[in-house]
C-alpha positions in Angstrom: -3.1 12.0 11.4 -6.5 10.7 11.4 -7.5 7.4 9.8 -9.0 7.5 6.4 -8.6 4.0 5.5 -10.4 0.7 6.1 -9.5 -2.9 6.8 -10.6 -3.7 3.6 -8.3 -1.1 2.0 -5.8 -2.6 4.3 -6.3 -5.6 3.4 -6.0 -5.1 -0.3 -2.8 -3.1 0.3 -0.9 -6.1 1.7 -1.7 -8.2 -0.5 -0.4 -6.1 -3.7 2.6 -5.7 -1.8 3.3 -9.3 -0.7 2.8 -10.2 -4.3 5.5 -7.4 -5.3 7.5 -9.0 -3.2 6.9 -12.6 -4.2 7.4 -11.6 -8.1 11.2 -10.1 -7.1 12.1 -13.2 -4.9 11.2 -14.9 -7.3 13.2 -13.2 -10.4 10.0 -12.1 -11.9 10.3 -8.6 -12.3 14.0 -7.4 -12.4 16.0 -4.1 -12.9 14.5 -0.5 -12.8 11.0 -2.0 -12.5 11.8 -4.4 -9.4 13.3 -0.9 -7.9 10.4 1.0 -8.5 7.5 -1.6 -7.6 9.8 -2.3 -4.6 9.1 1.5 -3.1 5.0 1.1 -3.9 5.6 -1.9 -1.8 7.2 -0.4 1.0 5.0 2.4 0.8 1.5 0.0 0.5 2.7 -1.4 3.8 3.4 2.0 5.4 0.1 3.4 4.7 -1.4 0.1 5.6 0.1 0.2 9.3 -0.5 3.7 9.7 -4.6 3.7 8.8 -3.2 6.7 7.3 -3.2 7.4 3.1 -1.6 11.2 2.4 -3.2 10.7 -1.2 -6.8 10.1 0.4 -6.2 13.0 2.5 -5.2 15.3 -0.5 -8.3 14.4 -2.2 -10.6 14.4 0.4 -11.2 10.4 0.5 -12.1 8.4 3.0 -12.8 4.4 3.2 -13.0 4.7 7.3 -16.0 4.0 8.8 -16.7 7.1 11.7 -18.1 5.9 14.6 
């Protein structure tokens, strides 16, 4: 997998996820929609560690800098 996204998209990803997670701990968002927002989260985070975004890649995007 090559990297297609950049700190800033990293960076951006963490922080919708931290603030799914907040809203849930903190009985915000309950149910079907605390289930569903909880997978973006988990996903967010996984694309975030792995520089890697399969969407991106389907569409030909990249926010990576090439050196």
């Amino acid at each position: 997998m090559k990297k297609n996204m950049s700190n800033t998209d990293k960076l951006i990803r963490l922080v919708i996820a931290l603030l799914i997670a907040i809203l849930f701990f903190l009985d915000v968002i309950t149910g079907t929609l605390a289930i569903v927002l909880g997978i973006v989260a988990v996903a967010l985070v996984i694309t975030s560690l792995l520089n890697f975004c399969g969407v991106y890649a389907i569409l030909g995007i990249s926010t990576c800098k090439t050196k």
